[in-house]
Structures are given as structure tokens and as C-alpha cells.
BAZA-35020 format. One record per residue (C-alpha): residue in three letters; x, y negated, z negated. Coordinates in nm, 3 decimals. Layout:
# BAZA-35020
+-----+---------+---------+---------+
!  aa !    east !   north !      up !
+-----+---------+---------+---------+
! ALA !       X !       Y !       Z !
...
+-----+---------+---------+---------+
***
This chain:
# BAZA-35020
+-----+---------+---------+---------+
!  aa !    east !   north !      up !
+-----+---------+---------+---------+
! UNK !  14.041 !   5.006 !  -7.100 !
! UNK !  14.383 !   5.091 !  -7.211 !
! UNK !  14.486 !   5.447 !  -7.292 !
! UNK !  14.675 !   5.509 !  -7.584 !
! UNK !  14.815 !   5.831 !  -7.751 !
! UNK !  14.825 !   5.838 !  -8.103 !
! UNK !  15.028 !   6.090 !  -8.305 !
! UNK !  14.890 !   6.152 !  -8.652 !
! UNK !  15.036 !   6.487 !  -8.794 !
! UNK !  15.205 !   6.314 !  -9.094 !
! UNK !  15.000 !   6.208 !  -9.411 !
! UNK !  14.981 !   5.817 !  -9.402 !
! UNK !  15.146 !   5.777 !  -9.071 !
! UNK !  15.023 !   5.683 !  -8.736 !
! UNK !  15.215 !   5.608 !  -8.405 !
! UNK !  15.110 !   5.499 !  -8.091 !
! UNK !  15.192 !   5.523 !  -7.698 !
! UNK !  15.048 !   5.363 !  -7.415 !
! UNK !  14.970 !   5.616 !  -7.161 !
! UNK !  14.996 !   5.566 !  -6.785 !
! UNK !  14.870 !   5.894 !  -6.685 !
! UNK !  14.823 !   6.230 !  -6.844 !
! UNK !  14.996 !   6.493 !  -6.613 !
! UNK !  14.881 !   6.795 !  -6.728 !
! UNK !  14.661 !   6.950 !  -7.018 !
! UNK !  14.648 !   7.342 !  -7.082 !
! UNK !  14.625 !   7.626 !  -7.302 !
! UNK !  14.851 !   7.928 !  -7.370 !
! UNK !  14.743 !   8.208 !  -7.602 !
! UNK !  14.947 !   8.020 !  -7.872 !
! UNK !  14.973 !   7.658 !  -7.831 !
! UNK !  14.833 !   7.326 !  -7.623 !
! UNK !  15.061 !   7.242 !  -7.404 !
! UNK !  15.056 !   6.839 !  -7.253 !
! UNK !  15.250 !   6.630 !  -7.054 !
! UNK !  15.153 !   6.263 !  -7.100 !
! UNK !  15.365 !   5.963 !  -6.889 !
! UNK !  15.379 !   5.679 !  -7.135 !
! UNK !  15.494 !   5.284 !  -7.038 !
! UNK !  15.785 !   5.302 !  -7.268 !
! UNK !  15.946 !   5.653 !  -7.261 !
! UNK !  15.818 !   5.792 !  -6.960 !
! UNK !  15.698 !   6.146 !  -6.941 !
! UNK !  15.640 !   6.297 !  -7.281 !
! UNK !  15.558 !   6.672 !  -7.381 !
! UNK !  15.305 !   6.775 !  -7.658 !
! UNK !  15.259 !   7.029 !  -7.777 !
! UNK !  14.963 !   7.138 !  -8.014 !
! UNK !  14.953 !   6.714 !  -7.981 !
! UNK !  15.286 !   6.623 !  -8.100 !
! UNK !  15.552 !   6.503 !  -7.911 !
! UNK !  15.836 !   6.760 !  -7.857 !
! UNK !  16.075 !   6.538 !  -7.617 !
! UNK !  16.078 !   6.220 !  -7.389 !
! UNK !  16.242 !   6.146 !  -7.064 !
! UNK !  16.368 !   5.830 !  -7.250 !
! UNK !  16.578 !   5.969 !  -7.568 !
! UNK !  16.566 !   6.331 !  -7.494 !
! UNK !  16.957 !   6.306 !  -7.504 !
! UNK !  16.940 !   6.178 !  -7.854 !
! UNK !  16.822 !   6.455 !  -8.000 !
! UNK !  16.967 !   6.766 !  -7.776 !
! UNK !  17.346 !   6.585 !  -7.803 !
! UNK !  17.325 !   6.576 !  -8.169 !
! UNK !  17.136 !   6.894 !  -8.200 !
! UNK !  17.383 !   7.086 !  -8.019 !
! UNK !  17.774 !   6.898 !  -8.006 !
! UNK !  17.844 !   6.945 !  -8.420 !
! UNK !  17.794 !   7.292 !  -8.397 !
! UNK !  17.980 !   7.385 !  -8.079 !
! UNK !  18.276 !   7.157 !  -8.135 !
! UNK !  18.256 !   7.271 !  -8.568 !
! UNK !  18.369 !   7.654 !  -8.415 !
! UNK !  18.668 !   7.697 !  -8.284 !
! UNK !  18.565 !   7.907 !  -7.944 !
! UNK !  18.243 !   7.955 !  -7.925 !
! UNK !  18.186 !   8.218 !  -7.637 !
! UNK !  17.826 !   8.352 !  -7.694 !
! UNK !  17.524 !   8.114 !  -7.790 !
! UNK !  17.182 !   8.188 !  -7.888 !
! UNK !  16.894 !   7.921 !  -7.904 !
! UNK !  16.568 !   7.987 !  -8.052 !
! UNK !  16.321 !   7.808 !  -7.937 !
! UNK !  16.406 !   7.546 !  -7.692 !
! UNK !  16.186 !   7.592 !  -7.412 !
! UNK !  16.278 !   7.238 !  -7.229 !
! UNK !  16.590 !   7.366 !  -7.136 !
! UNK !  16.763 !   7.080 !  -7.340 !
! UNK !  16.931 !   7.252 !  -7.557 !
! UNK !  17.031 !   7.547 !  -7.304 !
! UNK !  17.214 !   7.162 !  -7.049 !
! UNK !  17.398 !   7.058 !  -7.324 !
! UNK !  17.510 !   7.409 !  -7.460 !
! UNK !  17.627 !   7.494 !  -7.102 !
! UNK !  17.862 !   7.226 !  -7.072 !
! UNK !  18.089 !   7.354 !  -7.278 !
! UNK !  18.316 !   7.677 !  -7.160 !
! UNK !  18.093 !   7.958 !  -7.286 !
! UNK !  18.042 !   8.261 !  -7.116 !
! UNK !  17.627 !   8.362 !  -7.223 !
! UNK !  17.388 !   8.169 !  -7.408 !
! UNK !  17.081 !   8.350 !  -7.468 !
! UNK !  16.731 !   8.148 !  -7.493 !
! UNK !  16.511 !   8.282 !  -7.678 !
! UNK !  16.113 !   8.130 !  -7.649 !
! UNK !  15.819 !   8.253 !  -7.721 !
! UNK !  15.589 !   8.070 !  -7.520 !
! UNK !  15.649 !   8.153 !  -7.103 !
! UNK !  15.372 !   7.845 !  -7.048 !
! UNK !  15.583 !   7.564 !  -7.197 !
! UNK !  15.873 !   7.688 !  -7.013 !
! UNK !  15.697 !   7.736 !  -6.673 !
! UNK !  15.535 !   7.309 !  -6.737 !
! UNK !  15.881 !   7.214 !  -6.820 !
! UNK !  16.060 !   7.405 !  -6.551 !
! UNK !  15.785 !   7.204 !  -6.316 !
! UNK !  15.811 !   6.889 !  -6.524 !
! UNK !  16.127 !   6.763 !  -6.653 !
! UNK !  16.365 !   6.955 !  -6.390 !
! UNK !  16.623 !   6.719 !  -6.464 !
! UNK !  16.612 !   6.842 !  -6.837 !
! UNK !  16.715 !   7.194 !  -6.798 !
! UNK !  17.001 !   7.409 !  -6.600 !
! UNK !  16.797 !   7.692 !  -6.550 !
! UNK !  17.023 !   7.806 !  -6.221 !
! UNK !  17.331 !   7.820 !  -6.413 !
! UNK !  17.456 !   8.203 !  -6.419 !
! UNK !  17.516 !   8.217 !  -6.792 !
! UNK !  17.208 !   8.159 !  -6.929 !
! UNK !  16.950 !   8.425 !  -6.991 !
! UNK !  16.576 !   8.371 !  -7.041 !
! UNK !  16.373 !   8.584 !  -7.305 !
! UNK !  16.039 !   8.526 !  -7.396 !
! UNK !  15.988 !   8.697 !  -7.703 !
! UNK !  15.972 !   8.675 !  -8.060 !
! UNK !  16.294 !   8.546 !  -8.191 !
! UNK !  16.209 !   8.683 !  -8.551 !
! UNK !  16.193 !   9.039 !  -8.385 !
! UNK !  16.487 !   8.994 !  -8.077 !
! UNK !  16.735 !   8.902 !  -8.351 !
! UNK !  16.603 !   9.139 !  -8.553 !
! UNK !  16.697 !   9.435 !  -8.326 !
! UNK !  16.938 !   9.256 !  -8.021 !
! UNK !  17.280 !   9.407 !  -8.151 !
! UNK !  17.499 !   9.114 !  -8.005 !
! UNK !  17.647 !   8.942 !  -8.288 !
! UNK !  17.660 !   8.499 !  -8.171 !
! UNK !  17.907 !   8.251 !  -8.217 !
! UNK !  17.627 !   7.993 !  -8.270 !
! UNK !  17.268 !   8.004 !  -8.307 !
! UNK !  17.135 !   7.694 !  -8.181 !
! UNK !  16.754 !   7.636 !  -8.376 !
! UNK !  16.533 !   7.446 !  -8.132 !
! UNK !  16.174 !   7.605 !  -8.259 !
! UNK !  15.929 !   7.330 !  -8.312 !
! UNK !  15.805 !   7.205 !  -8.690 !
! UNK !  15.752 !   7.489 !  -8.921 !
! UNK !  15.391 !   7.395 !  -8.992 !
! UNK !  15.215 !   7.641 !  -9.221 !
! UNK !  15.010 !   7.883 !  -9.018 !
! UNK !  15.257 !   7.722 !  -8.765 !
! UNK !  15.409 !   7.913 !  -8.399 !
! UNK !  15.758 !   7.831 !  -8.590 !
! UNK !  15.657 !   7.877 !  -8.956 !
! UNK !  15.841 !   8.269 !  -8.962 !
! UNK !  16.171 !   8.126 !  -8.832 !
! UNK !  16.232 !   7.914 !  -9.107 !
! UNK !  16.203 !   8.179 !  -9.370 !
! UNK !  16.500 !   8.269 !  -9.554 !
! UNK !  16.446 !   8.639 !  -9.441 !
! UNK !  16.549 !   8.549 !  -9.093 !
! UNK !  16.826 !   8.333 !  -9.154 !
! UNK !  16.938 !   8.625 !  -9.363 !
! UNK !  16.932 !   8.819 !  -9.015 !
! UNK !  17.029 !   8.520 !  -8.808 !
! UNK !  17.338 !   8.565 !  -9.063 !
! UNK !  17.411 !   8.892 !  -9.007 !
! UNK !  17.420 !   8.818 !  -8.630 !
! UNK !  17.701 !   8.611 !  -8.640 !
! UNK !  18.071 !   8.623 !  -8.610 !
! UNK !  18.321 !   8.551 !  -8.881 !
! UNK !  18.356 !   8.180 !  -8.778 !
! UNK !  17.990 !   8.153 !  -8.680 !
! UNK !  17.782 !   7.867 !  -8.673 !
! UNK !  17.373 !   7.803 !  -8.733 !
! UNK !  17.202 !   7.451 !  -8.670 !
! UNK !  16.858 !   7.400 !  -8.732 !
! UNK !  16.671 !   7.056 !  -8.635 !
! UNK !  16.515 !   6.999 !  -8.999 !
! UNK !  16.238 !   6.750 !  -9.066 !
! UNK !  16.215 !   6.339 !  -9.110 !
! UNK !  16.391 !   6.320 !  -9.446 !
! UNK !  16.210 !   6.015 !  -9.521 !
! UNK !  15.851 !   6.136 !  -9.486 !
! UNK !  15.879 !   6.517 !  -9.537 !
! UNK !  16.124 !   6.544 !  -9.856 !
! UNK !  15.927 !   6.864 !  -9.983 !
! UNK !  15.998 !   7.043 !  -9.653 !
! UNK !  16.333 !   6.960 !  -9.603 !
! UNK !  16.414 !   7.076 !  -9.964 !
! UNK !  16.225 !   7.368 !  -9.869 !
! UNK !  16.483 !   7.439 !  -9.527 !
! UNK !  16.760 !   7.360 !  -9.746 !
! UNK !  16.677 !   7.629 ! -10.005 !
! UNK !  16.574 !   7.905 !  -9.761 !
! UNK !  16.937 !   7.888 !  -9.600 !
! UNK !  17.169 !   7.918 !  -9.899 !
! UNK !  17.294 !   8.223 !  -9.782 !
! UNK !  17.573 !   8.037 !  -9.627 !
! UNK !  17.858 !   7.939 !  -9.766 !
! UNK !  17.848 !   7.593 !  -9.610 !
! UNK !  17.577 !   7.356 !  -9.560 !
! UNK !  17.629 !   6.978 !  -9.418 !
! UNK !  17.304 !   6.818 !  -9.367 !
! UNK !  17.360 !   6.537 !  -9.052 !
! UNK !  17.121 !   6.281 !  -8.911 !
! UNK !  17.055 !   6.112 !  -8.604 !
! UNK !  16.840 !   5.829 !  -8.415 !
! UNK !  16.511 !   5.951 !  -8.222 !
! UNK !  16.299 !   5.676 !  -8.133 !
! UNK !  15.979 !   5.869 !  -8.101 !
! UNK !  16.006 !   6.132 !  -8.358 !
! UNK !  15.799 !   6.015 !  -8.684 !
! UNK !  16.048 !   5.696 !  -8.818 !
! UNK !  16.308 !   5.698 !  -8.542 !
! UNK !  16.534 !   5.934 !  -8.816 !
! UNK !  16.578 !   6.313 !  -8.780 !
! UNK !  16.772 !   6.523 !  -8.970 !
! UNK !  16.951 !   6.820 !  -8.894 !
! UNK !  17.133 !   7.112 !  -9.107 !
! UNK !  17.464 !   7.294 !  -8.957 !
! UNK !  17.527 !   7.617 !  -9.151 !
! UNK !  17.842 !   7.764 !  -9.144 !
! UNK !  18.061 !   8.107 !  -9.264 !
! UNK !  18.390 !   7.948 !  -9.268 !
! UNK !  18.434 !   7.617 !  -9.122 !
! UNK !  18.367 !   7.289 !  -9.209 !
! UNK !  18.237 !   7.011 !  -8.996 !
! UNK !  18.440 !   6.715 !  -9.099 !
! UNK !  18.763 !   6.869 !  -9.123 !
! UNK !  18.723 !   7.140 !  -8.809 !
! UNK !  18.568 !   6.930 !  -8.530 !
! UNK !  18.709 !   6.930 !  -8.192 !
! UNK !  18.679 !   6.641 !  -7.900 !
! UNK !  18.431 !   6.705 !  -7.637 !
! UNK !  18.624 !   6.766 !  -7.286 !
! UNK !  18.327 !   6.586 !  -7.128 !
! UNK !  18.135 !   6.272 !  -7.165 !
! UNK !  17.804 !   6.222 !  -7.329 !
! UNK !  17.544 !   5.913 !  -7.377 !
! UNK !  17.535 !   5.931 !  -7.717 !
! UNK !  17.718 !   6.171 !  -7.934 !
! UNK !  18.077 !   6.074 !  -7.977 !
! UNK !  18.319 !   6.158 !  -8.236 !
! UNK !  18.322 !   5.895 !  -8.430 !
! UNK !  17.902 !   5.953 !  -8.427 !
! UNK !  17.989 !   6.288 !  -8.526 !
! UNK !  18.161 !   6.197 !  -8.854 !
! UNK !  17.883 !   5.902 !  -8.932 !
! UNK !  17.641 !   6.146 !  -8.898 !
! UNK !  17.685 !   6.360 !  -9.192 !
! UNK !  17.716 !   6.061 !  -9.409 !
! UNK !  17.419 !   6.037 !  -9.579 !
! UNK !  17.235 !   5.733 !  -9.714 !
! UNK !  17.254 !   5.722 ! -10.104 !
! UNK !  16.864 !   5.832 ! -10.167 !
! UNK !  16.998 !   6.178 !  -9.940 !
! UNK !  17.281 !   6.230 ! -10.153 !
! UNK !  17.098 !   6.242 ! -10.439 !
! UNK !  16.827 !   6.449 ! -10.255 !
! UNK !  17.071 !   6.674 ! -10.196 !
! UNK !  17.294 !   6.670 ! -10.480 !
! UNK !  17.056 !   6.956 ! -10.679 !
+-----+---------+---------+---------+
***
């Protein structure tokens, strides 16, 4: 008999994998923690039993989570990531010429099954980058470093959620305070398409910028294949400050960069409130 991983989380909406193997299944004091290896998108990590990233499209999401925002200021030097725990974020940040980027998890476990896991996803040797497992809500809270960029990788803000507190507006109010004059926040957001009230809800909570630019991008095994980010910025914009990458990628690009915050008509008007 075949064995088959089904995702539910979403009202109405059901998607399937066909598993070859499950890996591993655990428990930390705050979330399951999986790692399935599926036909189509090889090894897959769950956690609380939804999928965080795939071997397969990974890339997707990390490239477009992290490029806009890096190449949007103009020398971005110290980077903080919340969340993140693959070490996905942490590759792509890297490649670019900073000199610290601070990662910022709460959850030692899912970094430990990734570390062992996906080893090709991370760069956890590279000299610059810090591990802290802690509370982001309370390490920016007190850490006096102020960032160029503040890269959000937490998972879904589910009420009662790990990642519900760092979608608040209280701690983008600090995340804001803990940038420099030209800095930079991203935040992955939510599948426009199925989670409108949520998305509203992320937009809202980070008005105090000056500058929001919602962006999307393709994600083949995130609920519809769409997800949408939000870059947040003091001072510059991302269509008219954007820089070219000194390095290639597989799927961010500039001209991906610029189609990307061009939203389909039913976002615009989403968005025009």
C-alpha cells in the first residue's frame, strides 16, 4: 500500500505527497519536528505537519525571500534572521559581502535535524554567522546592535502558534527601532489567494514603515504554488534602488525581481485600502 502525506492546515484545501520513506519523527518541547522523503521533491521537513522546505524548490523560496531585500539596501553589513532554522536563509544571505548575520531560532531540535538532514541547505561553517537559540521577541528586544536587514523566516503565525508573537505590530515596532537609517525588514507573508484575512492582518501590523511593497513568488509545494512576501523599508524603494547580484542564482534574477512586485489586479485592489 502506497504512503501518502497529506497536508490539510488550510480550510477547504488538501494536498498530497507520495512518501518513499519517513526519515525521522520527534518531539521538542515546542513543536513536531519530521523529515519525510517524497517521489517528487525529495526530502521534505514538517513541522507541527506542515511542510517548511523541500530539497526540490527550497531555492525558490530562500532566493526570493532574501535577494529584494539585500540588493533594495545599499550596503548591507549586518543581517539578522528570525527564524530560519534550515540554514536557507543564513546560504543565501552569506553570499553577499556582509560581515555578521545573526540567526536567531528558537527551536535547537529543528536546527540540530536540519544540520543532520539537509547539509547541503545551510553554511553553518562560515565565520560570519552566529547561532542563537532564543526568543527573537525578547533578543531584539534587549540585543543593542542596530541591523541593516532583518530577514523574517519564522514559520506561519498560527494563533496559539510558535510564530504568532513575531508578527505582532509590537515587535515590528522594535524590529524598527533596531534598524539603521536605510534599513530593510522582509517577512515571508501568507498564500494571498487562500489566506486574504491574514495577509491583511501582516499588512496592517507593519505600517510603521514608511514603505511597504508586497512581492510574490512560485513555490510548488507551499498551499497553491503562490507565496507572498512583504519588504519593509525606512528609506528606499525596491523598484527604483535595486542593485545586480555579483553572483549567480537558479531563480531570482533581476528582471524576476521587478515582476515580482507586480501584483495581479485582485492584489492591487487587496491592497489598495
Amino acid at each position: 500500500m502506497d504512503l501518502w502525506y497529506v497536508q490539510s492546515y488550510l480550510k477547504d484545501y488538501t494536498m498530497g505527497l507520495k512518501v518513499k520513506e519517513t526519515l525521522f519523527v520527534g518531539k521538542s518541547p515546542l513543536q513536531e519536528i519530521a523529515v519525510i522523503d517524497t517521489c517528487l521533491y525529495g526530502k521534505i521537513l514538517l513541522l507541527d505537519g506542515v511542510v517548511q522546505l523541500s530539497e526540490r524548490d527550497e531555492f525558490m523560496y530562500h532566493e526570493m525571500l532574501v535577494h529584494p531585500a539585500m540588493v533594495t539596501h545599499p550596503h548591507p553589513e549586518r543581517v539578522c534572521i528570525v527564524g530560519g532554522g534550515d540554514g536557507g536563509a543564513a546560504r543565501e544571505v552569506l553570499r553577499h559581502p556582509v560581515s555578521e548575520v545573526v540567526l536567531v531560532d528558537i527551536d535547537a531540535e529543528v536546527i540540530e535535524v536540519c544540520r543532520k538532514y539537509f547539509p547541503q541547505v545551510g553554511s553553518w561553517d562560515d565565520p560570519r554567522l552566529q547561532v542563537v537559540v532564543d526568543d527573537a521577541v525578547k533578543y531584539i528586544a534587549r540585543c543593542k546592535t542596530q541591523f541593516d536587514v532583518i530577514i523574517m523566516d519564522s514559520t506561519d503565525p498560527f494563533p496559539r502558534g510558535v510564530a504568532e508573537s513575531l508578527f505582532s505590530k509590537e515587535f515590528f515596532r522594535d524590529a524598527y527601532d533596531h534598524l539603521t537609517e536605510e534599513g530593510v525588514l522582509v517577512s515571508q507573508m501568507e498564500p494571498p489567494f487562500f489566506d486574504r484575512e491574514r495577509v491583511e492582518m501582516l499588512w496592517r501590523n507593519l505600517d510603521v514603515f514608511p514603505l511597504l511593497r508586497l512581492y510574490w513568488g512560485m513555490v510548488p509545494t507551499y498551499p497553491g504554488g503562490v507565496w507572498s512576501y512583504i519588504l519593509a523599508s525606512k528609506k528606499n524603494d525596491p523598484l527604483t534602488s535595486m542593485k545586480p547580484l555579483p553572483f549567480p542564482t537558479r531563480y531570482y534574477s533581476q528582471a524576476i525581481h521587478q515582476a515580482a512586485f507586480t501584483l495581479p489586479v485582485f492584489l492591487e485592489e487587496m491592497f489598495r485600502k
